[in-house]
C-alpha atoms as one frame of an Amber mdcrd trajectory, in Angstrom:
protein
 -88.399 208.068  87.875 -89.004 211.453  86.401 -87.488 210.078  82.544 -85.193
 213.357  83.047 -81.268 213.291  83.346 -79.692 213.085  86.610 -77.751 216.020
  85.715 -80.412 218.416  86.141 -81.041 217.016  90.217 -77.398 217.151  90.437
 -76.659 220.837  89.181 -79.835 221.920  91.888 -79.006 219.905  94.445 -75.412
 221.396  94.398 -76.922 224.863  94.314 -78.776 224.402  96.456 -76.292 222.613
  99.075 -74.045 225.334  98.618 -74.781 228.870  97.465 -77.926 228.376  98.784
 -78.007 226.420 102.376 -74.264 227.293 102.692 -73.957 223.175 104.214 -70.831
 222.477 101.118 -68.193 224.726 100.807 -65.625 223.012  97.877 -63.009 224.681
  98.214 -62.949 224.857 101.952 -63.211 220.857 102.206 -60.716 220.118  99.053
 -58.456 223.124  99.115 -55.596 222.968  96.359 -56.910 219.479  95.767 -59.768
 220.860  93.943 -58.413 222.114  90.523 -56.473 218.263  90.415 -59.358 216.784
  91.148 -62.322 218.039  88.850 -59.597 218.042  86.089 -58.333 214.331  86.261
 -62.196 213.290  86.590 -63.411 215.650  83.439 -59.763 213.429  81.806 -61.618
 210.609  82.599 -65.214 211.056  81.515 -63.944 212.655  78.122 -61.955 208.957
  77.557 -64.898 207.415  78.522 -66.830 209.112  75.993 -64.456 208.780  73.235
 -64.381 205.304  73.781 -67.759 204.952  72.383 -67.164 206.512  69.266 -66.828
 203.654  66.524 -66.186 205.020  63.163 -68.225 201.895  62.339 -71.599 202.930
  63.875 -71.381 206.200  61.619 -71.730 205.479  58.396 -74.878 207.327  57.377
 -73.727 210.560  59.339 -69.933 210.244  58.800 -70.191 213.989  56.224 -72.594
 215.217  58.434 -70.474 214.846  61.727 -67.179 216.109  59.878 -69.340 219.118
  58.499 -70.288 219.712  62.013 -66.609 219.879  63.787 -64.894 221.372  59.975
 -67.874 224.021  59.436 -69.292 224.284  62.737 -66.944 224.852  65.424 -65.642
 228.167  63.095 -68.869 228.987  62.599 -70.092 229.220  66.219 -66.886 230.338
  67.301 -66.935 233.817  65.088 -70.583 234.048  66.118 -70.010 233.742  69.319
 -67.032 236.011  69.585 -69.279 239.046  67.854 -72.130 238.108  70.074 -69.629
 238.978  73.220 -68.010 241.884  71.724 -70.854 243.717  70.030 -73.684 242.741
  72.464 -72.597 242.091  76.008 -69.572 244.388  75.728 -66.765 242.453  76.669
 -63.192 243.014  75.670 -62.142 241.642  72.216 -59.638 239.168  73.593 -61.750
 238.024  76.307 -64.454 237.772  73.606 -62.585 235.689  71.581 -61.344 233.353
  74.270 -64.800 232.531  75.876 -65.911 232.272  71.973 -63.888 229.507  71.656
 -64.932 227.767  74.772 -68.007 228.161  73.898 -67.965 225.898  70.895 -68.241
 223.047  72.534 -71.653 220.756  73.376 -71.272 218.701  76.649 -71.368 215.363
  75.840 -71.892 214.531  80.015 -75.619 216.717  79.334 -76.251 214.823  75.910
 -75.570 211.321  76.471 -78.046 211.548  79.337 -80.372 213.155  76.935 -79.994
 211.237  74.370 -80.408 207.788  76.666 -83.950 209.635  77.224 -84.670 210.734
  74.351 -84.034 207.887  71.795 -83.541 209.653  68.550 -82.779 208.497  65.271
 -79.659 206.634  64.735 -77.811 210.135  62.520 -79.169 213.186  64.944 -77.915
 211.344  67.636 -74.333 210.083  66.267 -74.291 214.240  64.789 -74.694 215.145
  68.358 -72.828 212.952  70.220 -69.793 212.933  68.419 -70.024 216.961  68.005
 -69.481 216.850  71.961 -67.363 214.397  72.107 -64.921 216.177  69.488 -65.660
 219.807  69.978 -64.945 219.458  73.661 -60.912 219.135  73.854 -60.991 221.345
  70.728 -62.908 224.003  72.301 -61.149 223.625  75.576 -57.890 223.943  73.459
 -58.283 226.643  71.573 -59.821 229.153  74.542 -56.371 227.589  76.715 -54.158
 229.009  73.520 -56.317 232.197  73.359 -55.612 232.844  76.752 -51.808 232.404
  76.123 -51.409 234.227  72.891 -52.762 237.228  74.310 -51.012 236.994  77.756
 -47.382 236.736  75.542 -48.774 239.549  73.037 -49.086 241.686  76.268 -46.104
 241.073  78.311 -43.721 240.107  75.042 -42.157 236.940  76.592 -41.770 235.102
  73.626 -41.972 235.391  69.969 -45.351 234.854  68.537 -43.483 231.926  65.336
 -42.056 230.224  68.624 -45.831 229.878  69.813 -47.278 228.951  67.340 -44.606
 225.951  66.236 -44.671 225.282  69.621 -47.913 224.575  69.647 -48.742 222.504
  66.442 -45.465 220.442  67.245 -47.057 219.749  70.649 -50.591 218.546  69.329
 -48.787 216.717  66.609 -46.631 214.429  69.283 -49.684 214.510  71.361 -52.190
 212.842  68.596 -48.913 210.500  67.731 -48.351 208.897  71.440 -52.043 208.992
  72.683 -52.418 206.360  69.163 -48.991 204.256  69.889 -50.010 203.990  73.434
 -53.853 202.505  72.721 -52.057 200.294  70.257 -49.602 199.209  73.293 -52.380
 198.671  75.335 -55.440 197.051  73.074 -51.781 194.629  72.194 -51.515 193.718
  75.601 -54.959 193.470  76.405 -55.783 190.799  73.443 -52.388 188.597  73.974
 -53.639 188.281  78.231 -50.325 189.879  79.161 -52.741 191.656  81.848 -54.632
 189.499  83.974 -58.367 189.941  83.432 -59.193 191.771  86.624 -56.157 194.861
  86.518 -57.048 195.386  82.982 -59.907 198.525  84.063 -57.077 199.494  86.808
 -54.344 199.297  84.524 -56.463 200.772  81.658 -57.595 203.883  84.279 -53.888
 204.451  85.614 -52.512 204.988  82.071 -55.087 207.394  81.203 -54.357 209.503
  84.300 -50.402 208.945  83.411 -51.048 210.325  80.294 -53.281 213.186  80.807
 -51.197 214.350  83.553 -48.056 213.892  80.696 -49.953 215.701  78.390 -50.950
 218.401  80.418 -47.305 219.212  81.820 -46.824 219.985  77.498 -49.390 222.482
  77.599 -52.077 223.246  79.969 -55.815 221.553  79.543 -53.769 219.485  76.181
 -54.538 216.344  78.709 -58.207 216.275  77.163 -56.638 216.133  73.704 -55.144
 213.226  74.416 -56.973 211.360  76.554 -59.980 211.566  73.643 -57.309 210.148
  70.954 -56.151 207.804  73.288 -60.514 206.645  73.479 -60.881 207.075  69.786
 -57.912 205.077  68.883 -59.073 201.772  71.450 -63.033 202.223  70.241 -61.539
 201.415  66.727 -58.521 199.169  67.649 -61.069 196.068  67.942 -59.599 195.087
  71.484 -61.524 191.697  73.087 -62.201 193.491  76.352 -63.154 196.781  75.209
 -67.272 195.990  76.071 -66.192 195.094  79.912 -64.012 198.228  79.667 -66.505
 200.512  78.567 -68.971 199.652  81.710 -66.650 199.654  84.391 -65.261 203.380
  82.782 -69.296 204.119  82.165 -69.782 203.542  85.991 -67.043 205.336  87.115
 -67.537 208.344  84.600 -71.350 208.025  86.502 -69.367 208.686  89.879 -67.155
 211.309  88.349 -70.085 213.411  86.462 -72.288 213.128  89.659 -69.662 214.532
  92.090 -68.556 217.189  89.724 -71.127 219.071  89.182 -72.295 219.178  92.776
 -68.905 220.438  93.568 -68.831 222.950  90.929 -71.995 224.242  91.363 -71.797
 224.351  95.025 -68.728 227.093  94.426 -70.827 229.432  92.250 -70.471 232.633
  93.551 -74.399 233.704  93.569 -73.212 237.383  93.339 -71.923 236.883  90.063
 -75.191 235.487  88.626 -76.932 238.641  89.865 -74.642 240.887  88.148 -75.765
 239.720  84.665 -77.312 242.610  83.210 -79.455 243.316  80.194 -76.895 242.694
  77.577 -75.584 239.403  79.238 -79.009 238.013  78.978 -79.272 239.349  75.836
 -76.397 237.545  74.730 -77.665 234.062  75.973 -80.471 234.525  73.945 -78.761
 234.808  71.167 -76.626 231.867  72.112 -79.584 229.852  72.011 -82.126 231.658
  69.554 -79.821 232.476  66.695 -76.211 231.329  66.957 -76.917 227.807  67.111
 -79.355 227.316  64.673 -77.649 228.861  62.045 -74.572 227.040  62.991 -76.251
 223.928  62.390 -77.905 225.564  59.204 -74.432 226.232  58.008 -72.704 223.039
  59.155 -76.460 221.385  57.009 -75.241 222.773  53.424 -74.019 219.330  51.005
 -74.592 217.053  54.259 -77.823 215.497  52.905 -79.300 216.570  56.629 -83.353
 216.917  56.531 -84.734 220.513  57.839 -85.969 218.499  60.732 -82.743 216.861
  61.922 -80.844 220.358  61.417 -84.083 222.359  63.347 -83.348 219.289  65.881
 -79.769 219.471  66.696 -79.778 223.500  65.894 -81.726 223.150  69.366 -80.078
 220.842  71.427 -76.674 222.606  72.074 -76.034 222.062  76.117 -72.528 223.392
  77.610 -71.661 220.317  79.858 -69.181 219.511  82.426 -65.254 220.309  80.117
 -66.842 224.170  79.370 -67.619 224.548  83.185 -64.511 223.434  84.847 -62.177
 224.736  82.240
């Protein structure tokens, strides 16, 4: 009615409902279920996502896009990380942990937006696929921040243990989330799933295997859920258009729900205690850091100055950067 994304009635109405009126209280009507809960539905919208990113559809923006997630993400992140440190004062390993989260660009704000907004077909692959990607990377990387520094302070393990630990685990990761879409998109195009369990049977295997990946490492889940979605969107499977709406109306569900219930937690007290610098910082979140992030990520792309002034200004932290 209003040609303006749901998401924007859902984060006030949640605010409202909760901090506000005091009438939903999360974690009083969920308990323990909460965490589960907003974590297997984030799972779910980021698979629904990455199934709708065809390496076919990119073809003018394919250097772009890679520029964007190669160039970009390190770019932001060491921006970001001074931004914390230098302007709103915070502790260099917390700086460099929310740095990294901060890389990402919710894809659950800018598909809305972009279902608005019909932009050209590059800006809007660039942007799409930037949140897509950068999410579980972002995500990722703040998760092994977090660790790193926890093990560097207590001395529980060796830092080469880690580290192998680590690439070993998003190696097998990447390597099951692609032989199990290949399992699936198999079974899917011989019929050895009868037409109406394929979204059920397609849904449970995601959870299975975000819940698998997660028990690796914490938050890898959205690593391989969004390989898992890559790997189908590419794979050619017969059913993968039915698929995609019946995941599209449940990631609807999912998105709608979640941010109520995650706004309706927020602790207004904390919002209030944002001083000076903490604004300042946003500013230059929005002003500086992610322009010249996209200026950088621009350089040998072939981008025009308006598509990198565009997507320099759309940078929205969705729905992964919130409940992480």
């Amino acid at each position: 009615k209003f040609k303006t994304p749901a998401i924007v009635f859902l984060l006030t109405g949640g605010f409202l409902a909760g901090p506000v009126l005091g009438l939903v209280h999360p974690e009083a009507l969920l308990g323990d279920l909460l965490n589960p809960i907003v974590s297997l539905a984030v799972g779910i919208i980021l698979f629904e996502g990455a199934l709708n990113l065809d390496f076919k559809e990119i073809k003018e923006a394919r250097f772009a896009i890679k520029r964007v997630i190669v160039v970009g993400a390190p770019v932001a992140w060491v921006l970001t990380t001074a931004a914390l440190y230098y302007v709103a004062g915070l502790s260099f390993p917390v700086s460099i942990t929310f740095g990294a989260l901060l890389i990402v660009t919710g894809p659950t704000v800018i598909m809305p937006l972009l279902k608005n907004a019909h932009l050209k077909e590059r800006p809007a692959s660039i942007l799409k696929w930037e949140g897509i990607i950068n999410d579980p990377i972002g995500a990722v990387l703040a998760i092994l921040c977090y660790e790193y520094y926890k093990i560097q302070s207590t001395g529980e393990h060796a830092m080469s243990g880690f580290f192998t630990g680590t690439i070993l685990s998003i190696v097998l990761i990447t390597f099951f989330g692609v032989l199990i879409s290949y399992v699936v998109a198999k079974l899917f195009d011989k019929d050895a799933i009868p037409e109406y369990l394929k979204p059920a049977f397609l849904l449970s295997t995601v959870l299975i295997y975000f819940v698998m990946c997660n028990t690796i490492e914490h938050d890898f889940g959205l690593i391989g859920v969004t390989i898992m979605g890559v790997a189908m969107a590419n794979m050619g499977v017969k059913a993968i258009e039915e698929l995609k709406k019946f995941k599209e109306t449940i990631s609807i569900m999912l998105v709608s729900g979640v941010f109520i219930l995650l706004t309706a937690n927020i602790d207004p007290a904390i919002l209030f205690s944002i001083d000076w610098r903490g604004i300042l910082f946003i500013a230059l979140l929005l002003f500086v850091i992610r322009p010249v992030t996209m200026m950088a990520s621009s350089i040998g792309s072939k981008m025009t100055w308006q598509e990198v002034l565009l997507t320099g200004w759309i940078a929205p932290r969705g729905l992964v950067c919130g409940a992480v």
